[in-house]
Residue frames as qw, qx, qy, qz and C-alpha x, y, z in Angstrom:
[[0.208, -0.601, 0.361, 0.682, 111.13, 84.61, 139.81],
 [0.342, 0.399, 0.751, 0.401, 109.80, 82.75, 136.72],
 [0.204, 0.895, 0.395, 0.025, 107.12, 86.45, 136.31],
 [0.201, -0.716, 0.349, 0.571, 110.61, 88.47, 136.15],
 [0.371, -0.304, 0.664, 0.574, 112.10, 86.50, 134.05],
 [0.338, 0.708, 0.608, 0.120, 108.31, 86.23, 131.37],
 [0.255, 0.890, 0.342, -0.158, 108.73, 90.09, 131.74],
 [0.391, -0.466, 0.548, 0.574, 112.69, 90.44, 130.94],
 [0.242, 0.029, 0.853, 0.462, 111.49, 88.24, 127.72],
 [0.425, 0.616, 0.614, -0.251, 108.43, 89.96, 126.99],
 [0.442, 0.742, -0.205, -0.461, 109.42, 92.26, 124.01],
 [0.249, -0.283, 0.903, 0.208, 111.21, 89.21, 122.94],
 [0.265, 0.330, 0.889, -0.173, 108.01, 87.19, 122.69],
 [0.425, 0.784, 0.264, -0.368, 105.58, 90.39, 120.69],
 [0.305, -0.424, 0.777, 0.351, 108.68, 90.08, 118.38],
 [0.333, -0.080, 0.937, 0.062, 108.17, 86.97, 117.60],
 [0.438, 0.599, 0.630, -0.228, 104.15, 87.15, 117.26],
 [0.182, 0.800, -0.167, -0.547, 104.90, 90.07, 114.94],
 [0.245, 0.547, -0.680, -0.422, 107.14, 88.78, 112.62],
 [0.275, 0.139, 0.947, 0.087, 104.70, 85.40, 112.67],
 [0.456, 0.735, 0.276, -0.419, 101.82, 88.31, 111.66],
 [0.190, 0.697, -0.331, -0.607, 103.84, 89.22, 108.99],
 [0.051, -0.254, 0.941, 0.218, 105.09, 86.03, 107.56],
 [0.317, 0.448, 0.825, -0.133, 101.08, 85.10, 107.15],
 [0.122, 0.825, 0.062, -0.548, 100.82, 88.10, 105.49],
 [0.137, -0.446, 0.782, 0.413, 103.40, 86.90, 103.28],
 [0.228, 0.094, 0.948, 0.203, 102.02, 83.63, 102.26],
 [0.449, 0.686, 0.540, -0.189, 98.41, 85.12, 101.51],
 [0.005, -0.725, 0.170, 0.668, 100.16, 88.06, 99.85],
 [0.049, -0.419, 0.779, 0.465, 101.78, 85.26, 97.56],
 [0.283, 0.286, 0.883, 0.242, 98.84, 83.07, 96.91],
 [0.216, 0.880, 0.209, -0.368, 96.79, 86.01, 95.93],
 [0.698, 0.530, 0.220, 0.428, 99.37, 86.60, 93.35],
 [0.095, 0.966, 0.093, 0.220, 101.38, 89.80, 94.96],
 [0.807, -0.082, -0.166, 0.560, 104.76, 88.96, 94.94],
 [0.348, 0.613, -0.234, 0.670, 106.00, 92.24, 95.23],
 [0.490, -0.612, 0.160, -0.600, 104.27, 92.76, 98.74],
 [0.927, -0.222, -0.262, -0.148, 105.01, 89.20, 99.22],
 [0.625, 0.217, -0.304, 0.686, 109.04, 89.66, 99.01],
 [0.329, 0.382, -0.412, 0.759, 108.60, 92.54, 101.20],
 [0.517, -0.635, 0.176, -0.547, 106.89, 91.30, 103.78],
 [0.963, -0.022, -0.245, 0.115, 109.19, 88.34, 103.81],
 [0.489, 0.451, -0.255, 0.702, 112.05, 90.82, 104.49],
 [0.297, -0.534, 0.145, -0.778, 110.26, 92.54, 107.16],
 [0.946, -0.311, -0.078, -0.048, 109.30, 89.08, 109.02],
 [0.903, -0.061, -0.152, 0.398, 113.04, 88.31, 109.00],
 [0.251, 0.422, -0.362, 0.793, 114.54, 91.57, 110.35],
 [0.652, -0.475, 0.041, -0.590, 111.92, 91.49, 113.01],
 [0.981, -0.163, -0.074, 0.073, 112.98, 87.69, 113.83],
 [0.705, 0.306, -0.231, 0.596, 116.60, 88.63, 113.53],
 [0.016, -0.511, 0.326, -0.795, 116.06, 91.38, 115.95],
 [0.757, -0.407, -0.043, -0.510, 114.26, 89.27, 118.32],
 [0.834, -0.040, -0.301, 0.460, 117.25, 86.54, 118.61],
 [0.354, 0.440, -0.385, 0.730, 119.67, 89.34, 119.00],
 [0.396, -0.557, 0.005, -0.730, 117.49, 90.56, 121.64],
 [0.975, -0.161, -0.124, -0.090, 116.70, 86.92, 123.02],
 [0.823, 0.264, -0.329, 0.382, 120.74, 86.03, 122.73],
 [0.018, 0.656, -0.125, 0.744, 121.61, 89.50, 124.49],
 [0.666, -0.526, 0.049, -0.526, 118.97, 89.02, 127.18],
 [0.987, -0.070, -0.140, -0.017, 120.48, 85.25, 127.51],
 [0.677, 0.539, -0.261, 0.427, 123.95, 86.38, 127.91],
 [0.383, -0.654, 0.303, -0.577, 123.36, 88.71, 131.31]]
């Protein structure tokens, strides 16, 4: 039951990777010197992560 439960949690999990793409995105953005792009791909990492708990918490509740 463990490959249900991988596939329940699988948009959970691309989430995650996602909003770890971004957040690298971030940090080069910023040492490159492009804070504007930096701040808003810091925002965009953390609604992505924030929609992945909810998702994650949701999923954990059932």
């Amino acid at each position: 039951m463990v490959f249900i439960e991988v596939t329940k949690m699988l948009h959970v999990y691309i989430r995650v990777i996602i909003s770890f793409i971004w957040l690298v995105t971030a940090i080069i953005s910023g040492i490159s010197g492009k804070l504007q792009n930096a701040a808003l791909y810091v925002v965009l990492a953390g609604l992505i992560l924030y929609s992945a708990y909810a998702a994650w918490k949701k999923e954990k509740g059932d």
